[in-house]
C-alpha positions in Angstrom: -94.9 126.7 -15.5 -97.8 124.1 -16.6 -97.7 120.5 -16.9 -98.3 121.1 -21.0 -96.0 123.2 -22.2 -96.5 123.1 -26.0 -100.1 123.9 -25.8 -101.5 127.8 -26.2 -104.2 128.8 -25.2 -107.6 130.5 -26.2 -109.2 133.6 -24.9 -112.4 135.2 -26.4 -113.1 138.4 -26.2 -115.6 140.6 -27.8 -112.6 141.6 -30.3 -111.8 138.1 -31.2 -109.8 135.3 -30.1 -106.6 135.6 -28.4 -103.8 133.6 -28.8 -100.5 133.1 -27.3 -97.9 134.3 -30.1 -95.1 130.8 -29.3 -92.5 133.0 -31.1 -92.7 136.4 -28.3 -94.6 134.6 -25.8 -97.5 137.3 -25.9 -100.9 137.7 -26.4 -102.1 138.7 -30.3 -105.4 139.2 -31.8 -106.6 135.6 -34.0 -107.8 137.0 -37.4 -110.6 135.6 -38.9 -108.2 134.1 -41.7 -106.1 133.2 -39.5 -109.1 130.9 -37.4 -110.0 129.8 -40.7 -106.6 128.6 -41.6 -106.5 126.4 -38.5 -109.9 125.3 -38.7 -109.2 123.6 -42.4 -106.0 121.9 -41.1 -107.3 120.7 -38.2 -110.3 119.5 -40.5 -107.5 117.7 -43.1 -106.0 116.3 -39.9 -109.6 114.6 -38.5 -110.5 112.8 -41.8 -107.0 111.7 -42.4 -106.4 110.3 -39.1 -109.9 108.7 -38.4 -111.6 105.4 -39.0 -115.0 104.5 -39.8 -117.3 104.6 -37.6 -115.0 107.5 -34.8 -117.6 109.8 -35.7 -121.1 108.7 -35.2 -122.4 112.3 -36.2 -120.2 112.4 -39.0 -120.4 109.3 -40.5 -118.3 110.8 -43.8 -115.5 111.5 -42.1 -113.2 108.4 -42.4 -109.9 108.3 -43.7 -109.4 104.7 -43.5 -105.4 104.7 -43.2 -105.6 101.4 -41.5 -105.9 99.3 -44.5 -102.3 100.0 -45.1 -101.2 99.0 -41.8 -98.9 96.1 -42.0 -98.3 96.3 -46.0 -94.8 96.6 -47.6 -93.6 99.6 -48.0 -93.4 99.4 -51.5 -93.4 101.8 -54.7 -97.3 100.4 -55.8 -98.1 100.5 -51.5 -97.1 104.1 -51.5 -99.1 104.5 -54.9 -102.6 103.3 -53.6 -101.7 105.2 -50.4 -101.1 108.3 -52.6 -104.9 107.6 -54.8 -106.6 106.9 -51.4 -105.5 110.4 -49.7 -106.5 112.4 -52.9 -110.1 110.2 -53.1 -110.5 110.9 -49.3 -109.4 115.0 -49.7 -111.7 115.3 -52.5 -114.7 113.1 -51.7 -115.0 115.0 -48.1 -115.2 117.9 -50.0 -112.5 119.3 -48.9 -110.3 120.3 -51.5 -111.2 120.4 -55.4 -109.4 118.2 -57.7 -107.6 120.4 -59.7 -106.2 122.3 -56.5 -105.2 119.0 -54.7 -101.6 117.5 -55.7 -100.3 114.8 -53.4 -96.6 113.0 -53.2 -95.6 110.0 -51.4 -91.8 108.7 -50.8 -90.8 106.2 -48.3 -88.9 107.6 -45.0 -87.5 104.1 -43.4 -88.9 100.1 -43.8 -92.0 101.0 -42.3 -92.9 104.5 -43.2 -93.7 106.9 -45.9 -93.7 110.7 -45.6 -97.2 112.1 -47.3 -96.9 115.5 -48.5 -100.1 117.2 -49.6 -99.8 120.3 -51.7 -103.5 122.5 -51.5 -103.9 125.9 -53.9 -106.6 127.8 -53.5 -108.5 129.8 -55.7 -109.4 132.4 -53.7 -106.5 133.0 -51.0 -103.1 133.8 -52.0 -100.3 131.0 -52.1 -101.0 127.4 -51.2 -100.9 125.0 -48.1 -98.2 122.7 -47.9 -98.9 119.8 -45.1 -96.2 117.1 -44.2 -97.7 113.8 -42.7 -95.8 110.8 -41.8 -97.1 107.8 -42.0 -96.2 104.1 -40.2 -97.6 101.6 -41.4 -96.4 99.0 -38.2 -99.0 100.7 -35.7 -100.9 102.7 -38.3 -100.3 106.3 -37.1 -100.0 109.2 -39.1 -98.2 112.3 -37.4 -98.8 115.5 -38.9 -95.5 117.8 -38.9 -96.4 121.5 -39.8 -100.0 122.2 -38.9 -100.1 125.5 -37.5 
């Protein structure tokens, strides 16, 4: 057994990508949606969760979380973070206005859960990302990316 245990791994091939299926525990053939799907959350996770400057050859990519850290948790708080997150998704290019819809709620004292609701035009249903976020150590922990 490895060390990291929650990690699968990636074999190319001239078929495709192979991944390790955590549900059976066996080897299944990446589809190109499928890589694609990943790549876009993983891109969501990157801008959300980095500061100015983390990138030098992406100087765009910033979410800039860390202005909230150490603010009250409070309904207006929660409403700037709420107007920041959308102005991030959408400035990046990321995600188009009108197929962007974002909800914040506090959690506990020091955190707010960030749920970010994407539809997309040209793929069936819609992407549904849960994020916490504390504001003591500014973190934000992504729950469902996949």
């Amino acid at each position: 057994m490895g060390r990291y245990t929650e990690s699968s791994d990636l074999i190319r091939s001239s078929e495709g990508d192979m991944i390790i299926d955590k549900v059976k525990d066996r080897l299944k053939l990446a589809t190109a949606e499928r890589v694609r799907y990943r790549a876009f959350l993983q891109k969501i996770q990157k801008v959300l969760a980095s500061e100015p400057g983390d990138y030098k050859l992406e100087p765009g990519v910033a979410g800039g979380m860390s202005r909230f850290a150490g603010q009250p948790n409070t309904k207006e708080t929660g409403g700037r973070i709420k107007d920041h997150v959308v102005n991030v998704l959408t400035r990046s290019g990321l995600v188009a206005l009108s197929d962007l819809q974002v909800v914040v709620f506090p959690t506990s004292k020091e955190s707010l859960a960030v749920i970010i609701q994407i539809t997309q035009p040209d793929q069936r249903g819609e992407i549904i990302l849960t994020a916490t976020y504390d504001m003591r150590d500014n973190t934000i922990m992504f729950r469902n990316l996949g």
